[in-house]
C-alpha positions as CSV (number, residue, x, y, z in Angstrom):
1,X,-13.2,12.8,4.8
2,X,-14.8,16.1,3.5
3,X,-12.1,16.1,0.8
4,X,-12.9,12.7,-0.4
5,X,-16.7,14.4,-0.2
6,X,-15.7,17.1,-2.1
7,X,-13.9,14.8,-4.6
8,X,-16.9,12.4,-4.9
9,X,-19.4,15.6,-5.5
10,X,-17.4,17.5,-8.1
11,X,-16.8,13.7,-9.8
12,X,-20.4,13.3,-9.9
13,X,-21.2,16.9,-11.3
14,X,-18.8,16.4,-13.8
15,X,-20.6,13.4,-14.9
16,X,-23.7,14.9,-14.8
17,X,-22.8,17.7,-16.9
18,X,-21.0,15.4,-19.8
19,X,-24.5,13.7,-20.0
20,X,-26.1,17.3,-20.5
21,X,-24.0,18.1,-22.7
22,X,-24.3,15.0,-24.8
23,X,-28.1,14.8,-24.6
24,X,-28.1,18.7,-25.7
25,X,-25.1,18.7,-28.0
26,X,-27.0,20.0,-30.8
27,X,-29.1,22.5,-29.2
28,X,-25.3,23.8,-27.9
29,X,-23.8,23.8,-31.6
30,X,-27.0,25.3,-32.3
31,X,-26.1,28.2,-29.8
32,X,-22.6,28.5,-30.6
33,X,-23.1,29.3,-34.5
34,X,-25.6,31.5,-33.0
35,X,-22.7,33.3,-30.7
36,X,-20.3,32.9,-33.3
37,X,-22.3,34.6,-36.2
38,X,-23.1,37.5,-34.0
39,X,-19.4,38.0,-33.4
40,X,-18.9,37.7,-37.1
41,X,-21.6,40.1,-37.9
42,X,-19.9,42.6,-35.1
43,X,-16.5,41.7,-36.8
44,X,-18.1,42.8,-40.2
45,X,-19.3,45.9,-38.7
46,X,-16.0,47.0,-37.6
47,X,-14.5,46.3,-40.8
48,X,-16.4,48.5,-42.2
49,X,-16.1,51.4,-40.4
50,X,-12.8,50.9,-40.4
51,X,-12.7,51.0,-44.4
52,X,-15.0,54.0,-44.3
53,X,-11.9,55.9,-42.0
54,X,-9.5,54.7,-44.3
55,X,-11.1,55.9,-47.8
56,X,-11.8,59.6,-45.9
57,X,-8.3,59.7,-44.8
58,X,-7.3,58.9,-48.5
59,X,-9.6,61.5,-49.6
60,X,-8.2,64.1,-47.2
61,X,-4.8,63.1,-48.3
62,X,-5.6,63.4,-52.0
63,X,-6.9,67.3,-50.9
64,X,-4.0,67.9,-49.1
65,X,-1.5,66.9,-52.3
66,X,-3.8,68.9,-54.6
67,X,-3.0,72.0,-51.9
68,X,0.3,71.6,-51.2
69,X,0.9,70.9,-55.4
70,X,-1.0,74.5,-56.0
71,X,0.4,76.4,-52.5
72,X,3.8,74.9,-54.3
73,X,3.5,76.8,-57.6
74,X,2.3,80.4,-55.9
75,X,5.1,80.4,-53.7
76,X,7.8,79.4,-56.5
77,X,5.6,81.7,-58.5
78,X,6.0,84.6,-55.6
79,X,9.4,84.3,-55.5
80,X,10.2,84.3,-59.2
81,X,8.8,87.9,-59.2
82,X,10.2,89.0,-55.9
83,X,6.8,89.0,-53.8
84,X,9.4,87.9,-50.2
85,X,6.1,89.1,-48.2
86,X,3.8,86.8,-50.1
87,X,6.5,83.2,-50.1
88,X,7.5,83.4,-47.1
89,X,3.8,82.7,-45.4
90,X,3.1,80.6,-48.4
91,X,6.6,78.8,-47.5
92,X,5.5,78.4,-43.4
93,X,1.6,77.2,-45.0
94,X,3.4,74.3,-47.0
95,X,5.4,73.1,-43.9
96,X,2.5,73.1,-41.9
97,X,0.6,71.1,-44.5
98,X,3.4,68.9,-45.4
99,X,3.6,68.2,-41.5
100,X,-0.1,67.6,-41.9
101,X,0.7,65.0,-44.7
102,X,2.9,63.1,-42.4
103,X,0.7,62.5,-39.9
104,X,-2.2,61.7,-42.0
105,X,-0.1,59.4,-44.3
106,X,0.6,57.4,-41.4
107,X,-3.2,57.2,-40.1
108,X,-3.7,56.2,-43.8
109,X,-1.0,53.3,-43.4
110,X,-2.4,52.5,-39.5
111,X,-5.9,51.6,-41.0
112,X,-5.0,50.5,-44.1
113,X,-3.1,47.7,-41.7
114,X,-5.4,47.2,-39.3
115,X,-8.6,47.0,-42.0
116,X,-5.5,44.0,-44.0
117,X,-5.6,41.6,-40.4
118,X,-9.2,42.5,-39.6
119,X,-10.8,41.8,-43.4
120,X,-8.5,38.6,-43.0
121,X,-9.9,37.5,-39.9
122,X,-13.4,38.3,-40.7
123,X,-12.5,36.2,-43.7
124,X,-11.0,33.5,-41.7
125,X,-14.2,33.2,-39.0
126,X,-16.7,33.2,-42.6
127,X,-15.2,30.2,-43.4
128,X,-14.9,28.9,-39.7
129,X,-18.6,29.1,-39.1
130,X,-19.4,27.8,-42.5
131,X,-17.6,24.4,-41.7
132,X,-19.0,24.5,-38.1
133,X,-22.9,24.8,-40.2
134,X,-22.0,21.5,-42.0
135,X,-20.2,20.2,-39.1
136,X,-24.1,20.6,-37.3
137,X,-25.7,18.7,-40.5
138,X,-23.6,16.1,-40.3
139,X,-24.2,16.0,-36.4
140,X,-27.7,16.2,-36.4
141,X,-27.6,13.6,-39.0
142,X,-25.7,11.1,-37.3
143,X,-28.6,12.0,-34.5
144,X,-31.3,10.9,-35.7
145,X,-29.3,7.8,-37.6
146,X,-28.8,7.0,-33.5
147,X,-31.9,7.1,-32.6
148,X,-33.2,5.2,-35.4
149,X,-30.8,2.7,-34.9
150,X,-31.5,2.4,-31.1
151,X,-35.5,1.3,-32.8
152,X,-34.2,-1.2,-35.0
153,X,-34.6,-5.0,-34.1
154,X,-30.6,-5.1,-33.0
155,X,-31.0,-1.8,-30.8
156,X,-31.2,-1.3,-27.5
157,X,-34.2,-3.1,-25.7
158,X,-35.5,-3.3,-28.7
159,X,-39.5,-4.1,-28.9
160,X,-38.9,-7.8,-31.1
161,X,-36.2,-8.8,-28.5
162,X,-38.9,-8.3,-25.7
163,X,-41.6,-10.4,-27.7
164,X,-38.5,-13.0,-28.3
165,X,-38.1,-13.3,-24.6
166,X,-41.7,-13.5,-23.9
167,X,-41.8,-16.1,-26.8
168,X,-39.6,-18.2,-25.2
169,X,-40.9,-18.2,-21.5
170,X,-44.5,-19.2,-22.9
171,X,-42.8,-22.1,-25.1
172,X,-40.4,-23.1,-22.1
173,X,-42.8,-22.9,-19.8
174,X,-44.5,-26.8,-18.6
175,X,-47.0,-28.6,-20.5
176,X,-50.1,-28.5,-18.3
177,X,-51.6,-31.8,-19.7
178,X,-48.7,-33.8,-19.1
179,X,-48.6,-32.7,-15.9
180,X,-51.6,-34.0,-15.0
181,X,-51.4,-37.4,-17.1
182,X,-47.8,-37.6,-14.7
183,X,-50.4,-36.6,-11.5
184,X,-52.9,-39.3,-12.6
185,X,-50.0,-42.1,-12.4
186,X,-48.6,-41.3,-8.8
187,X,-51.9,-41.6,-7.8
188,X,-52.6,-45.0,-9.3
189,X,-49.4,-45.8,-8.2
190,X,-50.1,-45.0,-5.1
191,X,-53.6,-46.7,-4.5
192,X,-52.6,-49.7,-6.4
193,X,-55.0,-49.3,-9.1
194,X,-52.8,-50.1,-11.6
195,X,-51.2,-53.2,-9.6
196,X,-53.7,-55.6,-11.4
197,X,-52.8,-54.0,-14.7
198,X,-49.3,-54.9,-14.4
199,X,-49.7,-58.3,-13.2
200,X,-52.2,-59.3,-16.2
201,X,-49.5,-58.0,-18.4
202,X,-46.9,-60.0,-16.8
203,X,-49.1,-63.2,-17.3
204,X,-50.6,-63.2,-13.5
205,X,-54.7,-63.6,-13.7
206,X,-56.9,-62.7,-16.0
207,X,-56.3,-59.7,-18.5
208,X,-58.0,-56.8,-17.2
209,X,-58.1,-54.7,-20.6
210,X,-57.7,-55.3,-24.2
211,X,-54.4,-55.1,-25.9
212,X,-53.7,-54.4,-29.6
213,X,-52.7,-58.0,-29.5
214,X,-56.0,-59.3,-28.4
215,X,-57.8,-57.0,-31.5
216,X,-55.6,-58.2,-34.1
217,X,-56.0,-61.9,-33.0
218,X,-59.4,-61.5,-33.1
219,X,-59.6,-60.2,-36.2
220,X,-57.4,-62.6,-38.0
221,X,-59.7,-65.3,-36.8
222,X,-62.6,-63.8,-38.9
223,X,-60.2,-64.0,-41.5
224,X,-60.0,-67.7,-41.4
């Protein structure tokens, strides 16, 4: 029992909430460009620092070939002239910065990786959201197209269907005065008023009204 309960109540909140939704849908595509451009914007933000790291890496790199180029030629220099006590630290400063160049080269290949997926990502979710913009015109069109529609004579409960119902129940409706023109006979009928009006018509007695008959007899004897 309390799982058929518990079946009914999450049946009936799912319903529930697919009516919110579709009475609010573009209030939530509203919201989610809203979410979705701020993750862009965060996206774009850490693109960019990314490419700053990257172009002062290169920079430091670029300084650290111009020392170990020079720190090269006063060592070679040194030792051309015999200077042992001035190559060999120049010799243990160039393995230290060549070491250095190592490391750094591959920071410099790291972000220049990570700044290739990013950039195409943040590319990728520019484009995203700029379809999911139009995607919202095109909803909020087809919105107010619905609810236009829904005002139209063929929508929903529409006002001229109303009058057309209300139309027809006043022309449907019974004819008062031949109502009581039916009333007025049962009640002859019944107190045999019109008895003796039936019976002059038949021949029985004297007529007791005048007929078309009688009026046009009488006036084609003035005619004579």
């Amino acid at each position: 029992m309390f799982g058929t309960l518990r079946t009914l109540i999450l049946g009936a909140n799912a319903r529930a909430e697919d009516t919110l939704r579709d009475t609010y849908a573009i209030e939530l595509i509203d919201q989610k460009i809203r979410e979705a451009d701020e993750g862009l914007r965060a996206a774009k933000g850490t693109l960019a620092s990314l490419i700053q790291r990257q172009r002062a890496e290169e920079r430091m790199l670029a300084t650290l070939d111009q020392r170990i180029t020079d720190m090269t030629r006063r060592a070679t220099d040194a030792l051309a002239t015999g200077r042992d006590d001035l190559a060999v630290p120049a010799a243990d400063a160039l393995a230290q910065m060549e070491n250095e160049r190592v490391l750094r080269s591959e920071t410099v290949l790291r972000l220049e990786t990570k700044t290739v997926r990013l950039r195409q990502s943040v590319e990728a979710g520019h484009h995203r959201i700029i379809d999911l913009k139009q995607g919202a015109t095109t909803a909020r069109a087809i919105r107010r197209e619905q609810s236009l529609i829904k005002k139209l004579p063929n929508g929903d409960a529409s006002a001229i269907e109303e009058a057309e119902a209300l139309i027809a129940r006043v022309t449907n409706a019974d004819d008062p005065f031949e109502r009581s023109d039916i009333l007025r006979g049962i009640n002859r009928e019944l107190s045999h008023d019109g008895l003796a009006d039936r019976m002059a018509d038949a021949g029985f007695g004297p007529a007791t009204r005048i007929t078309a008959a009688d009026v046009l007899a009488r006036l084609q004897s003035k005619t004579v």
